[in-house]
C-alpha positions in Angstrom: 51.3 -78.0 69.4 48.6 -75.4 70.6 46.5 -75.7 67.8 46.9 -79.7 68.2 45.8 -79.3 71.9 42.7 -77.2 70.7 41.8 -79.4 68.3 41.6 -82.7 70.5 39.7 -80.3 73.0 37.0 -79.6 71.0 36.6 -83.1 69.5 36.3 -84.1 73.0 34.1 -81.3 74.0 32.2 -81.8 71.1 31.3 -85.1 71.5 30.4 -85.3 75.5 28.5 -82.6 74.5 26.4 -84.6 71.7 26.2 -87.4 74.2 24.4 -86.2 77.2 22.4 -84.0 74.3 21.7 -87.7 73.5 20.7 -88.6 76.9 18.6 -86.0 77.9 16.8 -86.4 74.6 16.0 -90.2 75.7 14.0 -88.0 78.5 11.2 -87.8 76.3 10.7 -91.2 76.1 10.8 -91.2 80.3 8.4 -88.2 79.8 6.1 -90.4 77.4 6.2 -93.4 79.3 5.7 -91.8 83.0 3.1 -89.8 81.8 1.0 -93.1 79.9 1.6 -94.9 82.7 -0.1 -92.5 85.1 -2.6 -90.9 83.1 -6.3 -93.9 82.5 -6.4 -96.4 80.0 -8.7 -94.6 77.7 -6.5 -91.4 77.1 -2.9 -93.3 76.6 -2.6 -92.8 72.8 -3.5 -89.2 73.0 -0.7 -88.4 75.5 2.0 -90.3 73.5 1.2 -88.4 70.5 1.4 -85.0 72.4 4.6 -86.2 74.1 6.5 -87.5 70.6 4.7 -84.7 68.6 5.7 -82.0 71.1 9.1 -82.8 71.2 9.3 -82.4 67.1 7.9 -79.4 67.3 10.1 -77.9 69.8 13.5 -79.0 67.8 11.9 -77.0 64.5 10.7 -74.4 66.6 14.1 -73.7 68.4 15.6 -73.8 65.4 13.4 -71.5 63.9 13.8 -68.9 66.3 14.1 -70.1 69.7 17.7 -70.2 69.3 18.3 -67.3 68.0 16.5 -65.3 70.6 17.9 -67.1 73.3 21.7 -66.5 72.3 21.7 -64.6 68.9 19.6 -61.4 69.7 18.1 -62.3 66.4 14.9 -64.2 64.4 13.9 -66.3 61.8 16.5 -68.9 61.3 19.3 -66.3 62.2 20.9 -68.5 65.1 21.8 -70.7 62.3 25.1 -68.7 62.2 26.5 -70.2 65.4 27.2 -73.5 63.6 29.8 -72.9 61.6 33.0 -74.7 62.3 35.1 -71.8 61.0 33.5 -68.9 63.0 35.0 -71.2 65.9 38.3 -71.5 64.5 38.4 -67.7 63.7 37.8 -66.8 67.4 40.1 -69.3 68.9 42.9 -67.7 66.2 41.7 -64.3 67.4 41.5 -64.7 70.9 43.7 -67.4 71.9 43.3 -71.1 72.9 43.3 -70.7 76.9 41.5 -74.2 77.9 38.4 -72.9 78.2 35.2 -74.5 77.1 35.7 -75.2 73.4 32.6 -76.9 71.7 30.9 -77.1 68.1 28.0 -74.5 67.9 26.2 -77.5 66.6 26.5 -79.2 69.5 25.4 -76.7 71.6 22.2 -76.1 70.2 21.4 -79.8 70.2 21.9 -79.8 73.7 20.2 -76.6 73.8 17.1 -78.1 72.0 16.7 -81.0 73.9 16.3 -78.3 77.3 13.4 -77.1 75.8 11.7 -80.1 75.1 12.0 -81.3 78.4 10.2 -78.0 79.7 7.0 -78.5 77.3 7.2 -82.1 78.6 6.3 -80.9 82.0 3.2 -79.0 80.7 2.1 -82.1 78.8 1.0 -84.4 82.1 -0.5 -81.5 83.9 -3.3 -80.7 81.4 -3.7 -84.6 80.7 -6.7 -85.9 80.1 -8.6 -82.8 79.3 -7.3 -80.4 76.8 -7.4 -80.0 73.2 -5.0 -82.0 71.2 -4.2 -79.2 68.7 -5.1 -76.7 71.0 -1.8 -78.3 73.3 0.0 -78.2 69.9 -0.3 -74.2 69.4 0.6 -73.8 72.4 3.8 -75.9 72.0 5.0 -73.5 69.3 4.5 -70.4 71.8 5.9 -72.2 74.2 9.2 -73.4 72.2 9.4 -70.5 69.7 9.1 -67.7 72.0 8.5 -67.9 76.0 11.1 -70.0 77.0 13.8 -68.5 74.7 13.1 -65.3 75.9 13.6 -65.8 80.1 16.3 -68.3 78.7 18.0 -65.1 76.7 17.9 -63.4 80.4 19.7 -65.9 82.4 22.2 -68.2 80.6 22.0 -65.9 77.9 23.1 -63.1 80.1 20.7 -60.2 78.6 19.6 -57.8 81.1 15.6 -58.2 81.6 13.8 -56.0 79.5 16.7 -53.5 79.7 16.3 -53.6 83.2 18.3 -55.4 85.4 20.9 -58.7 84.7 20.1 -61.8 86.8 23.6 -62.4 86.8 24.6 -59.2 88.4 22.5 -59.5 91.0 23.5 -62.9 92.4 21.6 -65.5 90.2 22.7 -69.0 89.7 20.8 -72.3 87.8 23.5 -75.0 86.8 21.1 -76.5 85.0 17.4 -75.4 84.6 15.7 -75.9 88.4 13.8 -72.5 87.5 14.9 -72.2 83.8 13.5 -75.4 82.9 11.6 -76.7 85.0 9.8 -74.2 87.0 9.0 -72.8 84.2 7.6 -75.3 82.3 5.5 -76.2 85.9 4.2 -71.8 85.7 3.2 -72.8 81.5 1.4 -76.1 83.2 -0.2 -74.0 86.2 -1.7 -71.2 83.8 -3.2 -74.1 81.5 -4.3 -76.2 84.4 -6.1 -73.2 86.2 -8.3 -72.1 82.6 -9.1 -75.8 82.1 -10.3 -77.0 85.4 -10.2 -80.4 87.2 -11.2 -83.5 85.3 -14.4 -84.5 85.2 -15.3 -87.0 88.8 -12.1 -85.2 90.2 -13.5 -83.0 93.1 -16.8 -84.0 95.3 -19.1 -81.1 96.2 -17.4 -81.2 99.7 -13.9 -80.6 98.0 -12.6 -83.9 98.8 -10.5 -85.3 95.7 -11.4 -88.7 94.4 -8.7 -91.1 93.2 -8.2 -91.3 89.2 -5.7 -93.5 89.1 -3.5 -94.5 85.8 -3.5 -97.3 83.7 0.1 -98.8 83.7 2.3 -98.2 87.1 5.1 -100.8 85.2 5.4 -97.8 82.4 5.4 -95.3 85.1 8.1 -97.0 87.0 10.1 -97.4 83.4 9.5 -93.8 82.7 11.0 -92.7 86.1 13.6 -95.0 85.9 14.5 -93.5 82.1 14.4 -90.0 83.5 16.7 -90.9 86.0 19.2 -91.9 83.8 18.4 -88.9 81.1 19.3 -86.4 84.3 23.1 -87.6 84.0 23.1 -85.9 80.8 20.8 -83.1 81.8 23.0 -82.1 84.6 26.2 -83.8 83.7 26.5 -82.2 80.2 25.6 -78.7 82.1 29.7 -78.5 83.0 29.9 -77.8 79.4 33.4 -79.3 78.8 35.4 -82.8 79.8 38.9 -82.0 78.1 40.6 -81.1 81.4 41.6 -83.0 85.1 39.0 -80.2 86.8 36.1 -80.3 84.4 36.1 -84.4 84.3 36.3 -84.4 88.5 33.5 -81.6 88.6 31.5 -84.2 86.1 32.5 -87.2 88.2 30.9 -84.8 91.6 27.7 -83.7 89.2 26.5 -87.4 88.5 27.5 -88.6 92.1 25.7 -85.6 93.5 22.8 -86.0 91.0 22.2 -89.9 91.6 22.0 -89.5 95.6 20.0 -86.4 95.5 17.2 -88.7 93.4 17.9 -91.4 95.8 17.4 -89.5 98.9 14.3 -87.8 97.3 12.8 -91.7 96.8 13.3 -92.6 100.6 12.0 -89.3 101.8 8.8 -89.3 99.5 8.1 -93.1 100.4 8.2 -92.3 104.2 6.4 -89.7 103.7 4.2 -91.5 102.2 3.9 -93.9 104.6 3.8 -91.8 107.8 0.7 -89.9 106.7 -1.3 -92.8 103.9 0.1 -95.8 106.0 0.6 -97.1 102.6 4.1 -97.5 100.3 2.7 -95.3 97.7 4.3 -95.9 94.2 3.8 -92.4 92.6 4.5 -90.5 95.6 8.2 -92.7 95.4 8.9 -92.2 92.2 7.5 -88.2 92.3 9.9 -88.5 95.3 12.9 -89.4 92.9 12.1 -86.6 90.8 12.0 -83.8 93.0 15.5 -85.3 94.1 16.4 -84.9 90.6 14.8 -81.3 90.4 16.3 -80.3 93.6 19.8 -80.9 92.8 19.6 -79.7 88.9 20.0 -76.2 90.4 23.7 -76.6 91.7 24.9 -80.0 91.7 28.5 -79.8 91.6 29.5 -77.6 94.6 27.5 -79.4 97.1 29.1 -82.4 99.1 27.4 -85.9 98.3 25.9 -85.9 102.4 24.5 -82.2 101.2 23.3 -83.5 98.2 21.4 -86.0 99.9 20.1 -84.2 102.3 18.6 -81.9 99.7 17.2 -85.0 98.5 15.6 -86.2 101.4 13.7 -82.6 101.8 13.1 -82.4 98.3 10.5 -85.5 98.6 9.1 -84.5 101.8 8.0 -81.2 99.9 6.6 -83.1 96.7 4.3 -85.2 99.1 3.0 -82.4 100.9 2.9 -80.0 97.9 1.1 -83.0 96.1 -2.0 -83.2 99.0 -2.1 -79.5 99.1 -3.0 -78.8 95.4 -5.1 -81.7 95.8 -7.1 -79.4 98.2 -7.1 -76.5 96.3 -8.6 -78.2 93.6 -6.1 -77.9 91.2 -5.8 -81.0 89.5 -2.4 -82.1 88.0 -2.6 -85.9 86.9 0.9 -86.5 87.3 2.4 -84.0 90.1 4.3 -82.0 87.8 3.4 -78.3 89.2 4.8 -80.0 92.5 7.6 -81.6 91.4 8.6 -79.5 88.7 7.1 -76.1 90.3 7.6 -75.9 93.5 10.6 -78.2 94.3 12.2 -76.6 91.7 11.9 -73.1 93.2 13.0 -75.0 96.3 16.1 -75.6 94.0 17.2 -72.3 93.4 16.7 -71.3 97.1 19.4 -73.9 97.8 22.1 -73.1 95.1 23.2 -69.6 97.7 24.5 -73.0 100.5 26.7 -74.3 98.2 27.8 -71.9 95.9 28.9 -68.4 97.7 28.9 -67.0 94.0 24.8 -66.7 94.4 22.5 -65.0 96.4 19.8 -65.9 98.3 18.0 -62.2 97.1 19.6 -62.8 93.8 17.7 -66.2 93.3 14.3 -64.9 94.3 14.7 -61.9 92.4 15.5 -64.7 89.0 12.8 -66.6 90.7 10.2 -64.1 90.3 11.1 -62.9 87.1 11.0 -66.5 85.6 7.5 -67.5 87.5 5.6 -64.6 86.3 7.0 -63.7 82.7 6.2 -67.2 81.9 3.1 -67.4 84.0 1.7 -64.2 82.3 2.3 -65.3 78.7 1.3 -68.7 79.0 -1.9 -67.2 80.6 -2.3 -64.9 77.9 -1.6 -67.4 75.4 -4.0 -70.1 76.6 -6.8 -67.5 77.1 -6.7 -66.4 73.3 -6.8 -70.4 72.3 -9.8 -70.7 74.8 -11.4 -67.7 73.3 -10.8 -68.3 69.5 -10.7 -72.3 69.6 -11.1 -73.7 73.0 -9.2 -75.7 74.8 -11.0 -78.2 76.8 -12.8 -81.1 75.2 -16.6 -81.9 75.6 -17.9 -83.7 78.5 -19.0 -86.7 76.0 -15.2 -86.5 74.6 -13.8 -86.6 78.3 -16.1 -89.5 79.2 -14.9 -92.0 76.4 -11.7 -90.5 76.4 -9.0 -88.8 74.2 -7.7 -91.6 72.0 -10.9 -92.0 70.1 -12.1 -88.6 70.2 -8.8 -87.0 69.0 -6.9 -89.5 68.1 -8.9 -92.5 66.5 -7.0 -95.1 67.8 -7.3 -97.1 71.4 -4.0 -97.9 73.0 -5.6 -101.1 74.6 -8.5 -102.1 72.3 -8.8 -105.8 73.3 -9.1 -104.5 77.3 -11.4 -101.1 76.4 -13.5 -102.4 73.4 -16.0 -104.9 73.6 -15.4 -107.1 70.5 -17.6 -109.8 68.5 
């Protein structure tokens, strides 16, 4: 009877497993579209091929090794160990069937992969416009292959930092990737952003910003919308396990909490908006929805839904303001992911120690910190030796007409960008 119970647990683990790895995977395609939409006509086919390229990469990469030194302690390929069906069997015979989360190693690292992804995603709309196709590309495979497997092998992979200290020993908590995923794929965006520089036209002499603004709202709006669905999965499938009355009820409180966090985020961005443009502005609404989104990701199933959306609410307050403030700095980010991504996702982690009286409000700043500047440091390191060796920016002609023909080849709109006999 045990081993029956077991065995219908982990087909139904399994598969909720392979289906929000499934929906957070259609996140690219948000990714893709937000990121076309928002980015000019003349650089739309270079920024889809990063976006569908990058995410190939990062499922061979992870594979490869990203993996492995994520959860495995080990290299080349050597994660590959994790899949088998009868390593899982052997430790349930070992150790017992108890309930607990019970899941093919396959599965995991799908669901795994598709994290990663999502983090290089980020990086892709912040140098937009700009940088290097294959120049992006090598970084992709740093990126995938080694930074983000290695802070990931110190927090949900539980190994102490550099010998050090554990994160989780001293308080930290990310549900699901606030600072794991996505502020750290905002500190890989920052370090490219600051070597690039601003787009050409970006920044008067004065330092006032002129608007660039992108081709296709409709895909932009599409894009959010996708993302906002993909999160379901993203957070949802971060309670690991459905096969049980408490884990279904804590999914049930993830996607309510998730959906009115991104909700809340909207409205507050569009007031925002509003109060200080006297305009409904479209990006700053949907940025708004994603720093909901971001907010939450951190600890969404211990907060109440009113909690929730009050996170929301403050969550697109911050984007808007956080948006106009790197504007001043001059550090231009086409699509607001160092904001949204960045900074409400550090905003994130500060709020998981409210809800959840397992954290630490020293504990998240200490994981905080560690996350920021290891990948920070090596994504500046990294992009410095591709700026040295091949460069990463593209010539002013290049920038001028724009990516699709210069790296690319092809226009994206030729009958609207192309004069024609």
């Amino acid at each position: 009877m045990e081993n029956q119970i077991f065995e219908l647990q982990y087909a139904i683990d399994t598969f909720y497993f392979l289906i929000c790895g499934a929906l957070v995977m259609w996140m690219a395609a948000g990714f893709a579209m937000l990121e076309s939409g928002l980015v000019r006509a003349k650089n739309t086919t270079e920024i889809l091929t990063k976006n569908v390229a990058l995410y190939a990469i990062a499922c061979f990469m992870y594979l490869a090794s990203g993996y492995a030194i994520m959860y495995g302690g080990g290299w080349f390929l050597s994660g590959i160990d994790a899949f088998s069906l009868d390593e899982v069997l052997a430790a349930s015979a070992e150790n017992g069937f108890d309930g607990d989360s019970v899941y093919s190693g396959a599965s995991d690292f799908f669901f795994q992969v598709v994290f990663v992804a999502t983090a290089m995603s980020i990086v892709s709309g912040a140098v937009a416009e700009r940088m290097k196709l294959w120049a992006f590309f090598v970084f992709a495979i740093a990126m995938t292959g080694f930074i983000y497997p290695m802070e990931g092998a110190w927090t949900w992979g539980g190994n102490a930092v550099f010998g050090l200290y554990n994160l989780g020993d001293l308080g930290f908590s990310d549900f699901a990737g606030s600072g794991i995923v996505h502020m750290a794929g905002a500190a890989a965006a920052l370090a490219g952003v600051l070597l690039l520089g601003a787009r050409k036209g970006k920044y008067n002499k004065d330092g006032s910003a002129n608007a660039l603004p992108g081709a296709n709202l409709p895909l932009a709006t599409l894009g959010t919308l996708i993302l906002w669905m993909g999160w379901f999965g993203f957070n949802g499938g971060s309670v690991l396990k459905l096969g049980d009355a408490a884990s279904a009820h804590s999914v049930a409180m993830v996607f309510l909490n998730t959906n009115a966090s991104a909700a809340t985020g909207l409205i507050g961005a569009l007031v925002t908006a509003r109060i200080l443009f006297g305009k409904a502005d479209l990006t700053m609404a949907l940025n708004g929805a994603l720093a909901g989104l971001v907010a939450i990701t951190a600890e969404p199933s211990t907060p109440t839904a009113l909690q929730a959306s009050l996170f929301g609410v403050i969550a697109g307050i911050i984007v808007v303001f956080s948006i106009v403030t790197l504007d001043k700095l001059r550090i231009d980010d086409p699509v607001g992911a160092i904001s949204v991504h960045g900074v409400v996702g550090l905003f994130g982690l500060l709020l998981v120690p409210v809800t959840n009286d397992g954290s630490s409000f020293s504990g998240q700043l200490i994981g905080a910190a560690t996350i920021f500047f290891w990948v920070f440091l090596t994504s500046l390191l990294v992009w410095g030796v591709l700026k040295a060796v091949i460069g990463i920016r593209v010539d002013e002609e290049e920038e001028y007409t724009g990516l699709d023909i210069g790296e690319c080849g092809l226009e994206a709109y030729p009958e609207f960008t192309s004069v024609r006999p």
